[in-house]
PQR file of N, CA, C, O and H, with PARSE charges and radii, in Angstrom:
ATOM      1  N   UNK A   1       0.850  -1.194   0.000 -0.4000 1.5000
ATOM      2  CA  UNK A   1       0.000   0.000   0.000 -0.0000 2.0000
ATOM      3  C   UNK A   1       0.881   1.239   0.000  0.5500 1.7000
ATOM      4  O   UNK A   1       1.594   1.446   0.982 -0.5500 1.4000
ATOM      5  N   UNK A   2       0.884   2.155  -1.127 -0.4000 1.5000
ATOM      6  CA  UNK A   2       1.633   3.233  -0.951 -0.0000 2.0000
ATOM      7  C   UNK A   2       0.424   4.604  -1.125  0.5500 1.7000
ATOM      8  O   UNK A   2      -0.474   4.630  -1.967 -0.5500 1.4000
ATOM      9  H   UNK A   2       0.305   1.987  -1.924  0.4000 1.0000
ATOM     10  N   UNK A   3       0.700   5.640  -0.115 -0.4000 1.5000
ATOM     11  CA  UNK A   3       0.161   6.526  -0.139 -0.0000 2.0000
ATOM     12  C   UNK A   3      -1.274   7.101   0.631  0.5500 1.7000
ATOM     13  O   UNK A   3      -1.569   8.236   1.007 -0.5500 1.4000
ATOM     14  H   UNK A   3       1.430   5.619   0.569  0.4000 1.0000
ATOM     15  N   UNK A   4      -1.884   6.050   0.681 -0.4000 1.5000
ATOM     16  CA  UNK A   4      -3.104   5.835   1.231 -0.0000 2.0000
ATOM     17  C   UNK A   4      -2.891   5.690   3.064  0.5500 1.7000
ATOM     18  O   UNK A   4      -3.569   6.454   3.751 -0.5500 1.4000
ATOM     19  H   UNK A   4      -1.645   5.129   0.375  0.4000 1.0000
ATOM     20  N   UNK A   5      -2.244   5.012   3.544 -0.4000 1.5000
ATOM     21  CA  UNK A   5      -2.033   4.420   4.925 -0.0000 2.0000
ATOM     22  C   UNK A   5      -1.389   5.589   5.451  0.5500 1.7000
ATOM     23  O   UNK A   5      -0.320   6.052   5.053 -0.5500 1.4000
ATOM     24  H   UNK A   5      -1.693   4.391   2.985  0.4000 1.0000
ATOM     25  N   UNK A   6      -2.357   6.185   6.684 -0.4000 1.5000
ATOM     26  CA  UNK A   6      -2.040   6.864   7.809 -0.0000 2.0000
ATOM     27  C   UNK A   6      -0.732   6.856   8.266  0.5500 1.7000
ATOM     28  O   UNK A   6      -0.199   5.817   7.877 -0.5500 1.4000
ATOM     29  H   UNK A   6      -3.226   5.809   7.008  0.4000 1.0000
ATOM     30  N   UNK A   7       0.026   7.537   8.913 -0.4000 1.5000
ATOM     31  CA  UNK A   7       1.032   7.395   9.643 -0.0000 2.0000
ATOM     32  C   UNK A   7       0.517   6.772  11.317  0.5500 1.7000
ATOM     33  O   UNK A   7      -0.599   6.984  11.789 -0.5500 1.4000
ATOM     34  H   UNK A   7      -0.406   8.382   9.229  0.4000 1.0000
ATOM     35  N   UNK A   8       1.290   6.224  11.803 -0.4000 1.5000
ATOM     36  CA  UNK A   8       1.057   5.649  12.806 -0.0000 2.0000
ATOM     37  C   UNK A   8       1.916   6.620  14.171  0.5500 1.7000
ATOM     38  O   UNK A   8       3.129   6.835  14.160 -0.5500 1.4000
ATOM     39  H   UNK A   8       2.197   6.052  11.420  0.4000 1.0000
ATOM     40  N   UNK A   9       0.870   7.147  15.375 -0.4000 1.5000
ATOM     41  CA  UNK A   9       1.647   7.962  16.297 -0.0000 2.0000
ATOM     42  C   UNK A   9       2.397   7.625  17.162  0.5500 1.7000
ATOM     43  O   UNK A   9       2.164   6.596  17.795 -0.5500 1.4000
ATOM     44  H   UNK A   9      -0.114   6.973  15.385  0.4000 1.0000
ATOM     45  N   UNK A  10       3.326   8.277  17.380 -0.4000 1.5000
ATOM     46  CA  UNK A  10       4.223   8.252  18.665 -0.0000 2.0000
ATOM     47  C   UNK A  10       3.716   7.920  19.810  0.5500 1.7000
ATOM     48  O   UNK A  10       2.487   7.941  19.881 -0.5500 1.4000
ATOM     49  H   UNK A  10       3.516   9.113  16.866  0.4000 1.0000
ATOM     50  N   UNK A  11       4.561   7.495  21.114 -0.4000 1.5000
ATOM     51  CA  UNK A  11       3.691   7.402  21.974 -0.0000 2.0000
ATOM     52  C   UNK A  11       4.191   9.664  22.865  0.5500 1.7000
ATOM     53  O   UNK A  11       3.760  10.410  23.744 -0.5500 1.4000
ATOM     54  H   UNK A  11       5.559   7.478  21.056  0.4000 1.0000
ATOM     55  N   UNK A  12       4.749   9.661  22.316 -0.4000 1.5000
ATOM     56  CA  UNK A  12       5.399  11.314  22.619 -0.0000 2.0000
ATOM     57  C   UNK A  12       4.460  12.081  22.039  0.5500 1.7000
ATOM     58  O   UNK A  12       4.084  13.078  22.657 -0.5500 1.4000
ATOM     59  H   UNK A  12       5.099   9.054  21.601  0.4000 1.0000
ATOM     60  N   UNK A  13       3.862  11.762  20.677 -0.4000 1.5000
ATOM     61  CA  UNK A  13       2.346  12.578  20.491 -0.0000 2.0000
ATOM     62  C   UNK A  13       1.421  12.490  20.734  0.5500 1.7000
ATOM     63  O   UNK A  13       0.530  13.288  20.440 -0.5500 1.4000
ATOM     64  H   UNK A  13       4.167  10.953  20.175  0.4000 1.0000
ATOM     65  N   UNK A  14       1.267  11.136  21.576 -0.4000 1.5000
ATOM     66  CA  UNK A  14      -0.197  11.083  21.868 -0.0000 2.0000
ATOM     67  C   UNK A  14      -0.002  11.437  23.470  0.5500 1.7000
ATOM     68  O   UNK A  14      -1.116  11.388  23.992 -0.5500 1.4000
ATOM     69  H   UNK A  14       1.990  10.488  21.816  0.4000 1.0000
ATOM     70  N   UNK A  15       0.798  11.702  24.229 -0.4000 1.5000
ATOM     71  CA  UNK A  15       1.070  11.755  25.608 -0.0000 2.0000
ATOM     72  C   UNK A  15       0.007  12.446  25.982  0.5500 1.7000
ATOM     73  O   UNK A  15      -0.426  13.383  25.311 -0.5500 1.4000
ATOM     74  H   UNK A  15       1.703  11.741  23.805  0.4000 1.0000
ATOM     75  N   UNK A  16      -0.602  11.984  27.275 -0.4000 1.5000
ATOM     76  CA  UNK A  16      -1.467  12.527  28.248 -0.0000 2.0000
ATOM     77  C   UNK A  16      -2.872  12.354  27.533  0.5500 1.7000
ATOM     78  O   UNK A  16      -3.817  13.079  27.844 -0.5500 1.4000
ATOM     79  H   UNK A  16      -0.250  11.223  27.820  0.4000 1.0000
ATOM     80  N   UNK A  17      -2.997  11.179  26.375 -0.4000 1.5000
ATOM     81  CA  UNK A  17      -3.805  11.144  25.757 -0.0000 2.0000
ATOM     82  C   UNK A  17      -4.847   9.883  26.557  0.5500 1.7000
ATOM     83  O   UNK A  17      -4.222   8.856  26.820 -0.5500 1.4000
ATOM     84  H   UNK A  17      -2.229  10.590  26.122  0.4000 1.0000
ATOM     85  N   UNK A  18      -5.985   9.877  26.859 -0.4000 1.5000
ATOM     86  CA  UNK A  18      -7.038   9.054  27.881 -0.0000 2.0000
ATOM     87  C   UNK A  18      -7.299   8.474  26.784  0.5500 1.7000
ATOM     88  O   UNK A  18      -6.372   7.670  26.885 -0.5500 1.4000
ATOM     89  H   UNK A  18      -6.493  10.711  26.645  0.4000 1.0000
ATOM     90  N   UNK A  19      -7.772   8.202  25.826 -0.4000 1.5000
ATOM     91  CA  UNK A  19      -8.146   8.020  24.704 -0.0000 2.0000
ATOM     92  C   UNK A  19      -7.954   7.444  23.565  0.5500 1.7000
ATOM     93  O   UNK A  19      -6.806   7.006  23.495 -0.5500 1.4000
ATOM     94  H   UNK A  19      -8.524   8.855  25.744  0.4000 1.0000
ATOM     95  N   UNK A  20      -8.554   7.256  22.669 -0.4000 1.5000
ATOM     96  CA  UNK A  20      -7.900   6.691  21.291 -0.0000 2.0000
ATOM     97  C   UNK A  20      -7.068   7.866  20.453  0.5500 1.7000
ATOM     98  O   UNK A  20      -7.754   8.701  19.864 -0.5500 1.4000
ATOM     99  H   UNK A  20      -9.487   7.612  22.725  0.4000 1.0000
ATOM    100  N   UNK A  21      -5.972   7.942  20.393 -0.4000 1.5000
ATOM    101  CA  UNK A  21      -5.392   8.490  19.443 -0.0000 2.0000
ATOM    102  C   UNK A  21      -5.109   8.071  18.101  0.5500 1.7000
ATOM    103  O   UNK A  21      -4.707   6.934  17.856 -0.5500 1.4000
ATOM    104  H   UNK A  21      -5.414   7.263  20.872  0.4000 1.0000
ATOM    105  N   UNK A  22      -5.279   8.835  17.333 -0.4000 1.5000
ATOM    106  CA  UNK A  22      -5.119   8.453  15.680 -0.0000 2.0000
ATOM    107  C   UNK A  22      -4.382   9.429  14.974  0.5500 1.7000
ATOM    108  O   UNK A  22      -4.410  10.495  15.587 -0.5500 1.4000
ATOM    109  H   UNK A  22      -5.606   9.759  17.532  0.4000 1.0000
ATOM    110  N   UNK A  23      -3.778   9.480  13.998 -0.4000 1.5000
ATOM    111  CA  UNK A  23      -3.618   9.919  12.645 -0.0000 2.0000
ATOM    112  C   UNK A  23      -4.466  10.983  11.729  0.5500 1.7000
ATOM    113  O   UNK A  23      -4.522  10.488  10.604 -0.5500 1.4000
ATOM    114  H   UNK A  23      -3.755   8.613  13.499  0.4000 1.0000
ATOM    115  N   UNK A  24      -5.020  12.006  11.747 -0.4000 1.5000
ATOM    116  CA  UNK A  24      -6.071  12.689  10.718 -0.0000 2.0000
ATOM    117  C   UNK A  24      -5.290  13.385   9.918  0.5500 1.7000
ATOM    118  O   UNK A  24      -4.121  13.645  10.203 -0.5500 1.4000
ATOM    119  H   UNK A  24      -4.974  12.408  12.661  0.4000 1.0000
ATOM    120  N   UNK A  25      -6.134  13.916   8.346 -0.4000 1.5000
ATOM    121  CA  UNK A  25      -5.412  14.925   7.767 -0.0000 2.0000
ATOM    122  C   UNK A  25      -6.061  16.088   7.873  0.5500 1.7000
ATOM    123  O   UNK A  25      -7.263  16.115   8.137 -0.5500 1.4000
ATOM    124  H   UNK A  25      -7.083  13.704   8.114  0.4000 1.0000
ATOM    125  N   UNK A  26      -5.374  17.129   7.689 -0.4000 1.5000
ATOM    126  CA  UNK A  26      -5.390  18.404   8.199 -0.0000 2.0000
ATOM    127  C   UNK A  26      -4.717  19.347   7.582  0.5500 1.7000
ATOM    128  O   UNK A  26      -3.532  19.679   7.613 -0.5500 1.4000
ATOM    129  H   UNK A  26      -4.397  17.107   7.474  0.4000 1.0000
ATOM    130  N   UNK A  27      -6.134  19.937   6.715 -0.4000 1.5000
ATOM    131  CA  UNK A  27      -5.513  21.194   5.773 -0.0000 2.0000
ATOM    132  C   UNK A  27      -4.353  21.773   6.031  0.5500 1.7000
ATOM    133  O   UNK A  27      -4.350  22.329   7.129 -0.5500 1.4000
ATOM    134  H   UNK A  27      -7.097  19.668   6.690  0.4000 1.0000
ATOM    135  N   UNK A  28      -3.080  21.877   5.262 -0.4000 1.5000
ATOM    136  CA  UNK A  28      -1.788  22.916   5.540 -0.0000 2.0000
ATOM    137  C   UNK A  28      -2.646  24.361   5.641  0.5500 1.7000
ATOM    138  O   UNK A  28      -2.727  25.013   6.681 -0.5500 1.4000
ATOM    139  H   UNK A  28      -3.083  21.425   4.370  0.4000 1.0000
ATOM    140  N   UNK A  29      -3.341  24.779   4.219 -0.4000 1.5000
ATOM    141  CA  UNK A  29      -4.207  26.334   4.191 -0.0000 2.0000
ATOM    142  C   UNK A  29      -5.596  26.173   4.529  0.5500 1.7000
ATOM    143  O   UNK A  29      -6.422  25.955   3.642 -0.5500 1.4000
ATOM    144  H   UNK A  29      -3.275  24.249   3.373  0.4000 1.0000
ATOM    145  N   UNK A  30      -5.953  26.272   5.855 -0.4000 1.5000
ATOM    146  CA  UNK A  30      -6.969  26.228   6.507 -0.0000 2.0000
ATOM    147  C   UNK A  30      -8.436  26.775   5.942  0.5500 1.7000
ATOM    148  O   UNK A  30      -9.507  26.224   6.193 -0.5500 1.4000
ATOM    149  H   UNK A  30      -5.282  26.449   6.576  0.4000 1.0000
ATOM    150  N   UNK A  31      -8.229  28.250   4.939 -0.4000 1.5000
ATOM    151  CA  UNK A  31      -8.825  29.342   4.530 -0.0000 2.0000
ATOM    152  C   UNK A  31      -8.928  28.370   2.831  0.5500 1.7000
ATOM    153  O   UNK A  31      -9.582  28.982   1.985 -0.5500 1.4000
ATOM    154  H   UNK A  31      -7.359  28.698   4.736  0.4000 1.0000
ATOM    155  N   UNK A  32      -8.490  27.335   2.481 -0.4000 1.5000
ATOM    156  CA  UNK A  32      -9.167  26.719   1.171 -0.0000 2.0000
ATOM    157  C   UNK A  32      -8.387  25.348   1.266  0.5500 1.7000
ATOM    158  O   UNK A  32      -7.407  24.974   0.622 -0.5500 1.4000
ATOM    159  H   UNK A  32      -7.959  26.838   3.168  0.4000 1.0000
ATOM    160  N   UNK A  33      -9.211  24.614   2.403 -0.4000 1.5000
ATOM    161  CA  UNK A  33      -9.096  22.943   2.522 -0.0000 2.0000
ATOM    162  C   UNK A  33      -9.506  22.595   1.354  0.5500 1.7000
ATOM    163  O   UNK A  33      -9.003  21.474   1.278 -0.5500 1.4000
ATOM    164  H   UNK A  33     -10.007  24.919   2.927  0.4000 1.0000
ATOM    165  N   UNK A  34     -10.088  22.765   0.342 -0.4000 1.5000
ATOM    166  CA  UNK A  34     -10.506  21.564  -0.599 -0.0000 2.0000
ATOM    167  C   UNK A  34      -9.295  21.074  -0.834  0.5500 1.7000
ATOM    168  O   UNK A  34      -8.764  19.982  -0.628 -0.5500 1.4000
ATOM    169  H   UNK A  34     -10.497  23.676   0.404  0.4000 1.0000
ATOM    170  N   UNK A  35      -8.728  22.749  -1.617 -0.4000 1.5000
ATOM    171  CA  UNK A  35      -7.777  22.806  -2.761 -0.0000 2.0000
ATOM    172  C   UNK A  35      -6.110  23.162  -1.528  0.5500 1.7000
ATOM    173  O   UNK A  35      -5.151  23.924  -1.653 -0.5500 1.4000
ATOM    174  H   UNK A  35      -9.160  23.636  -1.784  0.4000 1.0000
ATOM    175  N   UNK A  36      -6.404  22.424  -0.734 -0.4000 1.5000
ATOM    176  CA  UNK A  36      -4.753  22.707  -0.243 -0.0000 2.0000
ATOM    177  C   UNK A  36      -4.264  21.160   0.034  0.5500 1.7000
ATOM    178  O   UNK A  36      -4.993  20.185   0.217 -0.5500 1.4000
ATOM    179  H   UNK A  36      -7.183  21.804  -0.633  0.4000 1.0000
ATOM    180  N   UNK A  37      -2.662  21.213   0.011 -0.4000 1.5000
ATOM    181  CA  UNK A  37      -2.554  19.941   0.717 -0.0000 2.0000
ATOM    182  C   UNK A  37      -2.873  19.810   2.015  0.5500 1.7000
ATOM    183  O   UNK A  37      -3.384  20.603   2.805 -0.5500 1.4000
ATOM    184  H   UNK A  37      -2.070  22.005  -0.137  0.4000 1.0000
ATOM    185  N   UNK A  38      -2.411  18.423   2.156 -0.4000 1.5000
ATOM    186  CA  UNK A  38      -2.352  17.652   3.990 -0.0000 2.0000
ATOM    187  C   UNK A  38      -1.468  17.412   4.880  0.5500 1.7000
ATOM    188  O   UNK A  38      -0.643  16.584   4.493 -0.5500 1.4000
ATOM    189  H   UNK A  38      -1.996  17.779   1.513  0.4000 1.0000
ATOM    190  N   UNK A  39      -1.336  17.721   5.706 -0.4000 1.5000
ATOM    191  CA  UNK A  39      -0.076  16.861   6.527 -0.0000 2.0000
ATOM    192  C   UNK A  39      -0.888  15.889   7.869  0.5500 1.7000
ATOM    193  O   UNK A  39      -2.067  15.948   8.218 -0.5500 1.4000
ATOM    194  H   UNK A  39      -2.006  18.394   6.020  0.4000 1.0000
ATOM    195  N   UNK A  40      -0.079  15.258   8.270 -0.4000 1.5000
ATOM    196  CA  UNK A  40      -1.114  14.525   9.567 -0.0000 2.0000
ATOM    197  C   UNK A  40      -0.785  15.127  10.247  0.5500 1.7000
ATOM    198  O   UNK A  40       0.243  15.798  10.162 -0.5500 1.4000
ATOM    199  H   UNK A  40       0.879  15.210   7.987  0.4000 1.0000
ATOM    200  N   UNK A  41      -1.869  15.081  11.542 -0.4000 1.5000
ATOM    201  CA  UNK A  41      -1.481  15.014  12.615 -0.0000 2.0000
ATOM    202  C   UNK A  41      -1.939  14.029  13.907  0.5500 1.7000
ATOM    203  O   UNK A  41      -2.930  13.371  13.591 -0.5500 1.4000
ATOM    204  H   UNK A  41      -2.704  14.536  11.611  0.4000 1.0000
ATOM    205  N   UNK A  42      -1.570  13.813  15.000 -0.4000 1.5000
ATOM    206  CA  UNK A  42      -2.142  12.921  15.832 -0.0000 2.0000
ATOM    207  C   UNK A  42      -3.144  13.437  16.823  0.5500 1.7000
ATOM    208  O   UNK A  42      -2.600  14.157  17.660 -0.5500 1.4000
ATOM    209  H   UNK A  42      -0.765  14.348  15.257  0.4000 1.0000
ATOM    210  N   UNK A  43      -4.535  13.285  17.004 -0.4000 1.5000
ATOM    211  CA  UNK A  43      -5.092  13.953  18.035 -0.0000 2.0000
ATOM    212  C   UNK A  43      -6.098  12.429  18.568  0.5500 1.7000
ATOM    213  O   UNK A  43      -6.250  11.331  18.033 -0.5500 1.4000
ATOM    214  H   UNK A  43      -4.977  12.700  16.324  0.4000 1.0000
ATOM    215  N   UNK A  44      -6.807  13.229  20.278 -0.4000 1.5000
ATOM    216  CA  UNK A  44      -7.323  12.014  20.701 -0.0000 2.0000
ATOM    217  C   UNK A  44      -8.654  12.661  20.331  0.5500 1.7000
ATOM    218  O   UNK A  44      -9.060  13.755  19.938 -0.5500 1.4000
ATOM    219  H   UNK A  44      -6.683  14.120  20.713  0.4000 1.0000
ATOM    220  N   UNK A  45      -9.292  11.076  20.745 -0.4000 1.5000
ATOM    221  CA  UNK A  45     -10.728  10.731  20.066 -0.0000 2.0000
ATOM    222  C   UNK A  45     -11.276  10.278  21.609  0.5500 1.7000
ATOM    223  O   UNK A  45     -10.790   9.396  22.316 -0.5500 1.4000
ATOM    224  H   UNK A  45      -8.962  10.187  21.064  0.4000 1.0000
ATOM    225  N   UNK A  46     -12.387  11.116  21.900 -0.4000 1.5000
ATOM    226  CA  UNK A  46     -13.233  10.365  23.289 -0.0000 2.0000
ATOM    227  C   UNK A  46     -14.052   8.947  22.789  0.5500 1.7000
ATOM    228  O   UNK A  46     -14.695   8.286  23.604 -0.5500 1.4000
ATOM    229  H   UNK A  46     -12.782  11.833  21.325  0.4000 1.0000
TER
END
């Protein structure tokens, strides 16, 4: 699988995390998500 598959988080990014932490993508230009790229990041999920 190239390209498609999430990055998988640290346990240093998910720290202090109660929760499920994951992988999302996340507009670089916030002000035109369609048309911008992605980078990940790791956030938790209740």
């Amino acid at each position: 699988m190239i390209g498609s598959t999430a990055p998988t988080c640290t346990y240093n990014e998910c720290k202090g995390c109660k929760f499920k932490c994951r992988a999302e993508q996340i507009p670089v230009d916030g002000n035109d998500p369609i048309h911008s790229a992605y980078h990940y990041k790791c956030m938790c999920h209740r």
